[in-house]
N, C-alpha and C positions, 0 to 999 in steps of 0.2 A: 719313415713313419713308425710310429709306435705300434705297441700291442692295438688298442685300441679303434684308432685310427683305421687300420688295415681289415679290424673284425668289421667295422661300418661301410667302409669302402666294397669290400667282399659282400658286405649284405643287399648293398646298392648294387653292384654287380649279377649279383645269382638276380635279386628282383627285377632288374631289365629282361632279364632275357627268361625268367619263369615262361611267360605266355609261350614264348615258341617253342619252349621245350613242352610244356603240357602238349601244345597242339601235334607237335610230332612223334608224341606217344600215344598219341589219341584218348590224353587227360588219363593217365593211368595215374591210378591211386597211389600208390610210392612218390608221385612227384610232389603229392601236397604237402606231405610235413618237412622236405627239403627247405622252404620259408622259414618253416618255424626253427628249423638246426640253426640256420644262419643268425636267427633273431636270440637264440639262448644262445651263442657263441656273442654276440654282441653283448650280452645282457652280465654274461662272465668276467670279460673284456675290462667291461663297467665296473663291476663292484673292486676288478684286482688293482685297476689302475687309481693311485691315489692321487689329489687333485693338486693340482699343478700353480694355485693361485691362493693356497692358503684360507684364512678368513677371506676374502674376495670371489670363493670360489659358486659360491651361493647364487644359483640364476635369478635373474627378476621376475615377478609374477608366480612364481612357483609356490606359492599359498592356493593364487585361484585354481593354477592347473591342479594342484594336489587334491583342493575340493573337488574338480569335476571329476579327477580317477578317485577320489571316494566315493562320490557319485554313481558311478559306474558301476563301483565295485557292488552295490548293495542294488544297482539292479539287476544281477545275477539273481536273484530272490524275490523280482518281484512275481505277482501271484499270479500273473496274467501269461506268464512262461511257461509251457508247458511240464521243464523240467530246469535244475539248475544245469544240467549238461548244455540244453540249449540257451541260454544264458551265456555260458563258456565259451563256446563256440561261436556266441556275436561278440564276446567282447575282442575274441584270436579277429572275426572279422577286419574289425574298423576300428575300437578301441584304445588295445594295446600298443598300439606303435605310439600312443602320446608320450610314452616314456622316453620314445626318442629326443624330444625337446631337451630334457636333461643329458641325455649322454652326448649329442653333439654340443651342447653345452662347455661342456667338458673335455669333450675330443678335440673341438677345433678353436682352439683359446685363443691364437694368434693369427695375425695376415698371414703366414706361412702357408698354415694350416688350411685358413679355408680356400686363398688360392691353390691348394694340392686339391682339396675337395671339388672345388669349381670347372677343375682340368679333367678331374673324374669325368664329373655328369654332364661335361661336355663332348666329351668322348662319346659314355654313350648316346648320347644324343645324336649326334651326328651320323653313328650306326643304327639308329632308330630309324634317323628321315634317311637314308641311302637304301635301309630295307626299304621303307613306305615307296621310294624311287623304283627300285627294283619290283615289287607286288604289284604296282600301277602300270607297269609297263606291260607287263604277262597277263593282265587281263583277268575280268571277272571268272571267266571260262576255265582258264587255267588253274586259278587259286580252289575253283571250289568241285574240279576234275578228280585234281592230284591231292585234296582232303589236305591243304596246307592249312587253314584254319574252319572253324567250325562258328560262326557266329551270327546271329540275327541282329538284321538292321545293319548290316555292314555294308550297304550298297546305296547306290540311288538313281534317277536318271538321270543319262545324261541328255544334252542339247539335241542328241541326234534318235533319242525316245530308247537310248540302250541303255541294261544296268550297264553300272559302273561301279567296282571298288573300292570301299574306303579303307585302304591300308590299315592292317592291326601290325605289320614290320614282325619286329622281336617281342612285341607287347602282348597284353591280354584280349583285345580288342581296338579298334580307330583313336576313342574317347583316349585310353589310355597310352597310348603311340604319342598321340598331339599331343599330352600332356609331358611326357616323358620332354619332347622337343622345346613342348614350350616352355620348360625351364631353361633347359642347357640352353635355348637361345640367348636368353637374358643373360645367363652367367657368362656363354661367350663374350655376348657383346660386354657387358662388365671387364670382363678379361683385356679384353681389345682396347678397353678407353686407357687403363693404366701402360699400355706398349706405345711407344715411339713410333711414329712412321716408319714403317719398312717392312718386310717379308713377315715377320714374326705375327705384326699386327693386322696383312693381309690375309695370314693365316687363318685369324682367329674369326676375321669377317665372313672368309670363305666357309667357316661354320656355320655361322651365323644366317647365314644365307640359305645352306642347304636345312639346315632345322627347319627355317619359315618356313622352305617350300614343303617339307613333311606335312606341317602344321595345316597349310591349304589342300594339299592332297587331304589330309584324314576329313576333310569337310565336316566339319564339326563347331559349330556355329558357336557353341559357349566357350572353345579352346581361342575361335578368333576374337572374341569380347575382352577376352585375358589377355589377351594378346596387345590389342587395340589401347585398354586400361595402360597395361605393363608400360610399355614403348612411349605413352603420351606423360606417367608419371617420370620414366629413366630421363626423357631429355629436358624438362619442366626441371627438374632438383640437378642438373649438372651444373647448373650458376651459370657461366662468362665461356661455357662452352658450349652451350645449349643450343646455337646455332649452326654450328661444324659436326655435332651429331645429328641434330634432328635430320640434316639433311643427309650424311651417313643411314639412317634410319630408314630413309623414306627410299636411297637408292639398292637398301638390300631387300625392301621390301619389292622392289621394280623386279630385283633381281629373280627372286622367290616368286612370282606370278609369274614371271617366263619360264621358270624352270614346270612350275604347275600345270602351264596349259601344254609344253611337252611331254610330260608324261603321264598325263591325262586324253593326250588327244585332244584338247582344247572341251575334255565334257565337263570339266568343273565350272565350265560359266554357268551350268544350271544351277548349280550352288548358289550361286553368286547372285543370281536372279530370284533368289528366295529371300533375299535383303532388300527386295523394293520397299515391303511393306515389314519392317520390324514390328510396328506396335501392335497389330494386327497379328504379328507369329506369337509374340510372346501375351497376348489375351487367350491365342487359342491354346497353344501347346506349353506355357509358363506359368499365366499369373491365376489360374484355374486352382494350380497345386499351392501356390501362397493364398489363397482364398482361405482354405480350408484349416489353414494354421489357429483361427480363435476355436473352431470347431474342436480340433485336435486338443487343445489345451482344454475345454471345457471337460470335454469325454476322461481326460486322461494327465488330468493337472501332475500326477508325478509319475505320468509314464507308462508307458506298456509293456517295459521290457526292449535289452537289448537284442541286434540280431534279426536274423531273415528266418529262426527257426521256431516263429512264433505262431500260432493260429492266425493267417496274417488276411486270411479274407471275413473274416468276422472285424477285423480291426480297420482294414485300410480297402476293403471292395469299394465302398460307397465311396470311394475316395479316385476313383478310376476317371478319367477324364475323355473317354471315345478309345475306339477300340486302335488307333493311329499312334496312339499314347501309353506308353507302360508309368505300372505303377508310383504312386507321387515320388517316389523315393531317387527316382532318375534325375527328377524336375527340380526337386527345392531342398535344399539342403535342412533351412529353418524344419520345414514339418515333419523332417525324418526326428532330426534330434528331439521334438518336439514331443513327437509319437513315442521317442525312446527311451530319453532321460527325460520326459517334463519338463515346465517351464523353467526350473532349478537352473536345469543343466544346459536350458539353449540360452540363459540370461549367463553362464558362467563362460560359456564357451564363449559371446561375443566381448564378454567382458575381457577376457585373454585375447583374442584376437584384437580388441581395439587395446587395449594397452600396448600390444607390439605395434602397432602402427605409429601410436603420439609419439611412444617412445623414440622408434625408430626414425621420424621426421623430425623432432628435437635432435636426436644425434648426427643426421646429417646437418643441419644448419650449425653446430657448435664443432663441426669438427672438421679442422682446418689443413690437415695432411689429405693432399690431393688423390696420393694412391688410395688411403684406406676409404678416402670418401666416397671414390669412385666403384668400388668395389660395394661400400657400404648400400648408393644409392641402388645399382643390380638386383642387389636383395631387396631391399625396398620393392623396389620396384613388379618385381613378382609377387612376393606375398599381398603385396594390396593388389593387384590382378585377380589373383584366389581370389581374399577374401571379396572383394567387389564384385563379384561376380553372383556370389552366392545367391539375392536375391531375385537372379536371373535366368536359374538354372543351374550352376556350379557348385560344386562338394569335393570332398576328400574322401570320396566313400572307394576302400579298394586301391589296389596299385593303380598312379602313382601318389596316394593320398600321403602317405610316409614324409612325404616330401617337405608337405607344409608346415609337420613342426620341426623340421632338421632347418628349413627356411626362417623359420621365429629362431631359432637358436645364432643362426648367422647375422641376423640383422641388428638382435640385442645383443651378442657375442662383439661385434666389427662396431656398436655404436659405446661400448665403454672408455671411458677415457684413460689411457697410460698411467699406471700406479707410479705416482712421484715417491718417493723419499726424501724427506728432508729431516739431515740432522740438527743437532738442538747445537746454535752457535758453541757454545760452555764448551763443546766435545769434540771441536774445532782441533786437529795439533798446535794450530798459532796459540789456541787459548790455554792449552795442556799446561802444567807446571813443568818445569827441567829440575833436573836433579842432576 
């Protein structure tokens, strides 16, 4: 690995396992700007490393994303901020990581490259659900005796009327555990389609396997939507394989439910029993917060300002949906940005996110190398999980939101096609003069 490389992988690294180090400091203030080192060590990384593809090195889209971090930038200013400090400190929030898109851009140019990446955050993934395995098994009682983490809404009942815990693992909380898994699952399974039968690719499954089951322990109903999406795009876009996975698919998911109801004690069927009636969850607890999205635009056509460090119950109280429910910002991705950058910027943001999409499904249909397509569709496959999810509940808000533009970077990274060279016949040796 290169300079580079190694600075991103490190950043990906320290961000896994932030949550459990904050928690067993008991969130001591020296532990927050360790993020931020990691992130100016990448950002360093960036500018020394010069680009490896020449004129071709130029990302796709990188107009619109530029517009919305101009965007951004100018709403550090807006008037409705208390200060420009607090401004700064929402764009460090949620923001600044779009810069990512460009540097993994850049960092991971080749299949090399992003198969070394994918073996990363498969890994920690894997350490993600083995923790979430190990916190389910010790019990609500335990976790919150011995102060291993600090969170609300980290629980639920279970079948038998007791709480239960929703593993936060090495994470920041549950949300962010499942999300953490529910990438490295994909990438696994990605991993796995390009191996040959045999131990190697048994390997990758028995990943694959223990992720899902993280992903069911964190009972986290918009992680399993992404999930759901992800799994049903990966084997739909594998062509003349699509039947030898789907069914791969369906028995790691067999797999991942047995591992769930033992280390749950079998309490996660309440979970489960809360998916009788979806349209009915997502009227009460979802579409309440897209409701409110014309509202939000009318009030605040360019914005309130970035950031949680705003006068934020003058701006978003009336926006509260029962006291079972936290503020819109959980629920809907749309009416955060909406509230934040204005309609500007939630019209800039979809415009980027659908451009990686068409994009990306033009590159897998035109691209005819088995490994890289398979790999290609992986990625696919997760980013439109995110993105599809959004008006469902799903966001990037927060670790592991980083993720999704180092995922736009892989997918339009893995879908460009191999720079030919072709010389001009004339400059041929046959056509050379001799002397």
């Amino acid at each position: 690995m290169d300079r580079l490389e190694r600075a991103l992988v490190a950043f990906l690294v320290y961000g896994a396992f932030e949550g459990l180090l904050k928690r067993l400091t008991g969130y001591a203030w020296y532990v927050y700007p360790i993020k931020d080192l990691f992130f100016l060590y990448v950002l360093a990384s960036w500018i020394r490393v010069p680009s490896r593809r020449g004129t071709r090195s130029r990302s796709p889209l990188s107009l619109l994303l530029g517009a919305y971090l101009a965007l951004i930038g100018l709403e550090v200013l807006n008037p409705y901020l208390p200060s420009v400090v607090a401004g700064l400190v929402g764009v460090r929030a949620s923001y600044m990581y779009a810069v990512l898109y460009f540097i993994a851009f850049r960092a991971f140019d080749t299949e090399e490259r992003v198969i070394r990446l994918a073996r990363w955050i498969g890994c920690l993934a894997v350490v993600t659900a083995l923790g979430a395995m190990v916190e389910a098994w010790l019990g609500v009682e335990w976790v919150y005796e011995n102060k291993v983490q600090v969170m609300i809404n980290a629980t639920y009942l279970g079948v038998s009327g007791n709480w239960v815990i929703r593993p936060s693992s090495i994470g920041t909380g549950p949300g962010s555990a499942a999300m953490m898994e529910f990438i490295g699952a994909g990438l696994l399974l990605g991993l796995a389609s390009l191996e040959r039968r045999g131990p190697r690719q048994i390997l990758l499954l028995s990943g694959a396997a223990l992720t899902l089951g993280g992903i069911l322990l964190a009972a986290t109903r918009i992680i399993w939507l992404m999930t759901a999406i992800a799994a049903v795009t990966f084997v739909l876009l594998l062509g003349r394989r699509r039947i030898r996975w789907g069914v791969s698919v369906v028995l790691l998911v067999a797999v991942a439910w047995q591992l769930s109801l033992f280390f749950s004690g079998g309490e996660i069927i309440a979970r489960f029993q809360t998916l009788k009636t979806p349209f009915e969850t997502y009227r009460t607890q979802r579409f309440g917060a897209l409701q409110v999205l014309p509202e939000v635009i009318s009030d605040y056509p360019f914005g309130a300002g970035v950031g949680w460090n705003v006068p934020r119950r003058d701006l978003v109280e009336h926006f509260y949906l029962g006291e079972s429910v936290q503020h819109v910002g959980v629920h809907n991705y749309f009416s955060v940005l909406a509230l934040e950058v204005g309609i500007v910027g939630l019209l800039l943001f979809l415009a980027f996110s659908a451009g990686v999409l068409l994009r990306g499904l033009l590159a897998v249909h035109r691209t005819k190398n088995e490994a890289r397509r398979s790999l290609l569709v992986a990625c696919y496959a997760i980013f439109a999980g995110i993105v599809l999810s959004f008006p469902f509940g799903g966001g990037i808000i927060g670790w592991p939101g980083e993720y999704y533009w180092i995922l736009a970077a892989m997918v339009l990274q893995l879908g460009r096609q191999p720079v030919e060279v072709r010389l001009d016949p004339s400059l041929t040796p046959a056509a050379l003069p001799r002397f």
